[in-house]
C-alpha positions in Angstrom: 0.0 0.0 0.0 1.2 3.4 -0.9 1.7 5.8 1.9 1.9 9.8 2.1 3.1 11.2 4.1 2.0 14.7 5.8 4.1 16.6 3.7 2.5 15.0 0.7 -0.9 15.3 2.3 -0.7 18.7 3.0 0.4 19.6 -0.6 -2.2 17.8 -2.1 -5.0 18.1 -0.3 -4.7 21.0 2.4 -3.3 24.2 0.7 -6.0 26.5 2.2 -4.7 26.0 5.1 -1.5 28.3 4.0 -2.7 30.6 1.3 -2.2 34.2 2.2 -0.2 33.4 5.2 3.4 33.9 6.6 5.0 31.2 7.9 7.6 29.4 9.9 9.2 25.7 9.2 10.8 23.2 11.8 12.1 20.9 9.7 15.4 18.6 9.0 17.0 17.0 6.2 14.3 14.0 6.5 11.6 16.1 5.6 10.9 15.1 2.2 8.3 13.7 -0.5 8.5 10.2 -2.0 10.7 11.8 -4.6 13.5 13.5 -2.2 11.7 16.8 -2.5 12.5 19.1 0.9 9.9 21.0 2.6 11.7 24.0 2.8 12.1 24.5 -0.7 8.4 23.1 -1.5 7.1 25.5 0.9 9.2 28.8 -0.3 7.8 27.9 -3.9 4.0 28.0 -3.2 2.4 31.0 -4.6 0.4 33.0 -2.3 2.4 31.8 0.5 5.8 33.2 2.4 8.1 31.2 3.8 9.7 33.6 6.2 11.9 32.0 8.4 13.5 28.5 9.3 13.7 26.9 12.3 16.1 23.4 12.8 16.5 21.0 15.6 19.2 18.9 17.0 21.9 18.0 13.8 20.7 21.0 12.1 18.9 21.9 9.4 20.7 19.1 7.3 22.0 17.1 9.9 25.6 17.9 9.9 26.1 18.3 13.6 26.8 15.2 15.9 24.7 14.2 18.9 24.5 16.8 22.0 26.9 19.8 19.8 25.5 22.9 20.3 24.1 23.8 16.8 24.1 27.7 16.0 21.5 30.2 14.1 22.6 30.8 10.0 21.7 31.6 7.3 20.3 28.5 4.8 22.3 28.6 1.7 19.5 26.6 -0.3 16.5 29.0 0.5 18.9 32.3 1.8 16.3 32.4 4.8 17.0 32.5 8.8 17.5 29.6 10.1 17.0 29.7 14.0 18.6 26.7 16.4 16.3 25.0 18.7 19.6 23.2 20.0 22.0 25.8 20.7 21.0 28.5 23.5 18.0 28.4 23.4 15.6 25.0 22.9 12.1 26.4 22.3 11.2 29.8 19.7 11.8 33.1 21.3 8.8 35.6 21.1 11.1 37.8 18.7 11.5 34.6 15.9 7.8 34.1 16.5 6.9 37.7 15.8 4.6 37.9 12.6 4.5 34.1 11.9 0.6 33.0 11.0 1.9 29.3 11.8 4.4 26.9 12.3 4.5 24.0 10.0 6.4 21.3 12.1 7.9 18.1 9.5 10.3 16.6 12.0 10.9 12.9 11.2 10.7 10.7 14.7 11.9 7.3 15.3 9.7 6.3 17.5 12.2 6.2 20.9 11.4 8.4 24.3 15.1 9.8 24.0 15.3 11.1 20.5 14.9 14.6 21.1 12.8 15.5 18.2 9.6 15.3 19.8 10.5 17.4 22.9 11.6 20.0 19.9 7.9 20.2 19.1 6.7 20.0 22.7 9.1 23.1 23.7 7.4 24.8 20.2 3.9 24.2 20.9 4.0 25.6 24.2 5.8 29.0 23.1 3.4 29.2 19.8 0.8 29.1 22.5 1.5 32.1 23.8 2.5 34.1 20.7 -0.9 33.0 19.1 0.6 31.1 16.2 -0.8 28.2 14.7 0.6 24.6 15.0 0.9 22.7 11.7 2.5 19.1 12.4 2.8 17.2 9.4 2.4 13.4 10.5 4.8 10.5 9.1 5.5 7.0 10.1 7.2 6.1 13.0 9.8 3.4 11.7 9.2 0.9 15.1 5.3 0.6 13.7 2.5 1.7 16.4 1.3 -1.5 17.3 3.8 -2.3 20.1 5.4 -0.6 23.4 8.1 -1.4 25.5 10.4 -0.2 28.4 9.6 2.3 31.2 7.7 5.3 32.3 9.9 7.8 33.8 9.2 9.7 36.9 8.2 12.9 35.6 10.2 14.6 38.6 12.9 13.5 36.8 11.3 15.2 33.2 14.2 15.9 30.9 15.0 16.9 26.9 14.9 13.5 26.3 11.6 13.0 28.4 9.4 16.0 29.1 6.6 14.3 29.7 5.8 10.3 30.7 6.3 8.1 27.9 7.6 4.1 27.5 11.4 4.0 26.2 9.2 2.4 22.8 6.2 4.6 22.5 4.7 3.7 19.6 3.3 6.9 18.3 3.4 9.1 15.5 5.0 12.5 15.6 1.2 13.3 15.0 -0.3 11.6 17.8 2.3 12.7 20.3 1.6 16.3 19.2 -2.5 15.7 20.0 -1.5 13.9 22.8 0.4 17.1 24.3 -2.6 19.4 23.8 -5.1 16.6 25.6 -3.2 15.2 28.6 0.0 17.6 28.7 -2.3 20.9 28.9 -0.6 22.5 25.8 -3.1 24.9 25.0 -2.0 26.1 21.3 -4.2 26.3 18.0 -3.1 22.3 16.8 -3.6 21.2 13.2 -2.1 17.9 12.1 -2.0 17.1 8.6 -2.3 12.7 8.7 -1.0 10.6 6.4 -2.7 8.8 4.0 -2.6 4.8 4.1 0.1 4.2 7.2 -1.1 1.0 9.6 0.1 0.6 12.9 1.8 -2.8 12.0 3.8 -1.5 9.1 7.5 -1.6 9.1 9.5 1.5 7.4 9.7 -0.9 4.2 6.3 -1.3 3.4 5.6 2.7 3.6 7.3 2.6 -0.2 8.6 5.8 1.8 12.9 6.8 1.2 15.0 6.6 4.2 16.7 9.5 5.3 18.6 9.4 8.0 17.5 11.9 10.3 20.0 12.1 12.1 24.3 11.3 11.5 24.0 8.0 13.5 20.6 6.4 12.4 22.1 5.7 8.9 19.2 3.1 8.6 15.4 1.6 9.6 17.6 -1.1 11.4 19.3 1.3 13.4 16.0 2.6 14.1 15.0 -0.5 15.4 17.6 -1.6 17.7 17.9 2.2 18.9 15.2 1.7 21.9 17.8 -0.4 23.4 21.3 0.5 22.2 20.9 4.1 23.1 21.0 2.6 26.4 24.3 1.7 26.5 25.4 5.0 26.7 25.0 5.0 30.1 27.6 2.2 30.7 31.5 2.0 30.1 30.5 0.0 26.6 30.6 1.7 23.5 27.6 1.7 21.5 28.8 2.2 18.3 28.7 5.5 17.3 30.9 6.4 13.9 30.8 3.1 13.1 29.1 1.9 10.3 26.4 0.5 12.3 25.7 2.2 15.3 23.8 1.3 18.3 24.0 -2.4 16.2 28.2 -2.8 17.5 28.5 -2.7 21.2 31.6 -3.6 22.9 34.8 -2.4 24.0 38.3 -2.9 24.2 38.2 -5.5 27.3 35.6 -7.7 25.6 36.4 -11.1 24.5 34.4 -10.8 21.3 33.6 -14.5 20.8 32.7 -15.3 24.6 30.5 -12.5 24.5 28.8 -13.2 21.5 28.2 -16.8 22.7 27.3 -16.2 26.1 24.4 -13.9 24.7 23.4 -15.9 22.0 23.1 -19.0 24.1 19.7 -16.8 26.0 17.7 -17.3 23.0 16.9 -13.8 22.8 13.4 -13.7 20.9 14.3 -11.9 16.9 18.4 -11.4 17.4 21.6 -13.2 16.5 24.6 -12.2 17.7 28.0 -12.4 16.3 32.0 -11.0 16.9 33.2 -8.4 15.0 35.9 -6.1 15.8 37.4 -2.6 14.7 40.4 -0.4 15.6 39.8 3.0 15.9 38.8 6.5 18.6 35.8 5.5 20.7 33.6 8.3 22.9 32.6 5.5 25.0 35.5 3.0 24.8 35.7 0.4 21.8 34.8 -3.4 21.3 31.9 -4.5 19.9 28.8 -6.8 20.1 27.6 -6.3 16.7 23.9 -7.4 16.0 21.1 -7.1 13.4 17.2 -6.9 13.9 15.4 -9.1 11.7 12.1 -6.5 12.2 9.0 -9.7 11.0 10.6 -11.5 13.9 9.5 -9.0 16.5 12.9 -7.8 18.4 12.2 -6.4 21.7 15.4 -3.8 22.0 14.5 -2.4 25.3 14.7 -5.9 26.5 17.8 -7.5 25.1 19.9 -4.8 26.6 20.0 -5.7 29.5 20.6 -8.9 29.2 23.7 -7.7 26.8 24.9 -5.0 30.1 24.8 -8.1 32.8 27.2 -10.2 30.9 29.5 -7.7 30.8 29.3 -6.5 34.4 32.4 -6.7 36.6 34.4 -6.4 33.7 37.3 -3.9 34.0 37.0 0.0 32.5 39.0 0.7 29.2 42.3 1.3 29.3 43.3 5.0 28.2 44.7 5.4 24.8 43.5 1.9 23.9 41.7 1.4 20.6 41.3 -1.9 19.5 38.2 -3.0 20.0 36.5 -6.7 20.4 32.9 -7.4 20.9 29.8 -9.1 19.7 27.7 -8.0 17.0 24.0 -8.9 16.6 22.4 -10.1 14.1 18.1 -10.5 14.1 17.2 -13.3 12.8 15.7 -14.5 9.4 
């Protein structure tokens, strides 16, 4: 089944919605048609419509930053607009970049995991667009885990955060759509919402059947896989394993340089984990988080369950010894989901 997206929706079927009015775009590199057109450029090229100013989330307006680096306002060299950073100094719109906007299209796309900061982008948006009086437009697209499953936990919301402003599972299974209703109905986020839904999208599709491209919306999710074991691997970040980052499969590799590759590989292997393989692989190179890798693969029809397997992959490792410094070969076992 053919899907559309928001973007695609909106073009199509919902220009009223913009004619005569000025407005403002949150977008990223991922925000595109079927056939790799950007919104920005789309938008600018509508008549009776003015694109007046830009606004870009974490990596930028075409991804070019790493994860947690301070982006800073530009100028787009495509379009020649402003394009203001929601991850530099500031995370939300400012009442001065908000001045004379009629409404802010929003065509961020998620991946579907509490900790990608993408939705809290919005979040921080809607609530400033509240008070300026500007119009929401969210343009919906699919989120690459499917919506028909949920996993992990619920954090406390004393603990709320930029990668959790508001209670949601590790594996949330919305759309960038929904969570934006969802916001305005439980979250109190009083602002003028419109979200332009896609067309065709089931909860139990995976990325492939959308017929959509992948663009990786970020530098290190280069992939739907790495979508899929994200959930999971991003929490190996808060351990003294790697979890692959510049690698060519991140958040797939985990390791480091202590690791006996092969035992490790075995030993997780052996648990029968339900929809992952894992294998050894090995790499020699820089690591933020210390090298050596388990390196494994989500075979999405077999229903993985990222959030679990973690675990599982952190307590064979524990009471292992921290990296040495300067060290940067690197061991580990890779996973692979099965066939």
């Amino acid at each position: 089944m053919r899907v559309e997206s928001g973007l695609e929706v909106l073009l199509d079927r919902h220009l009223p919605w913009l004619r005569g009015r000025r407005l403002g775009l949150l977008a990223h590199q991922a925000s595109v048609t079927r056939d790799l057109a950007h919104a920005a450029q789309l938008l600018r090229d509508l008549r009776g419509v003015r694109l007046a100013r830009l606004f870009a989330p974490e990596h930028g307006l075409w991804g070019a930053a790493q994860d947690h680096a301070p982006v800073a306002s530009t100028r787009d060299q495509v379009t020649g607009l402003e394009v203001w950073s929601l991850y530099g100094e500031r995370r939300a719109p400012t009442p001065e970049t908000l001045a004379g906007l009629d409404a802010l299209v929003v065509d961020l796309q998620d991946i579907g995991a509490r900790y990608y900061t993408f939705v809290w982008t919005l979040a921080l948006a809607m609530r400033e667009c509240a008070r300026a009086g500007v119009r929401v437009i969210v343009l919906d697209r699919p989120n690459p885990l499917g919506g028909d499953r949920v996993e992990g936990n619920v954090p406390d919301p004393a603990f709320a955060s930029f990668v959790g402003l508001y209670p949601l599972p590790a594996r949330h299974g919305f759309t960038i759509g929904e969570l934006a209703r969802r916001f305005v109905l439980e979250e109190g986020i009083r602002c003028d919402l419109t979200v332009a839904r896609m067309r065709g999208w089931r909860r139990a599709m995976l990325w492939e059947d959308t017929g959509l491209p992948w663009v990786p919306p970020s530098p290190n999710m280069p992939t739907p896989d790495t979508a899929r074991v994200y959930p999971g691997g991003c929490l190996i970040e808060g351990t003294n394993l790697s979890e692959g980052r510049g690698t060519t499969r991140p958040f797939e590799w985990i390791g480091a340089p202590y690791l006996d590759g092969h035992r490790y590989a075995a030993a997780l292997d052996a648990m029968s984990l339900p929809g992952v393989r894992f294998r050894p692989a090995a790499s020699s190179r820089p690591s933020t988080s210390g090298p050596a890798r388990s390196a494994g693969r989500p075979d999405p029809r077999d229903r993985p369950t990222p959030v679990q397997t973690v675990p599982h992959r952190h307590r064979r490792d524990r009471g292992r010894p921290p990296p040495g410094a300067g060290r940067v070969s690197v061991e580990g076992a890779a996973v692979r989901v099965r066939a």
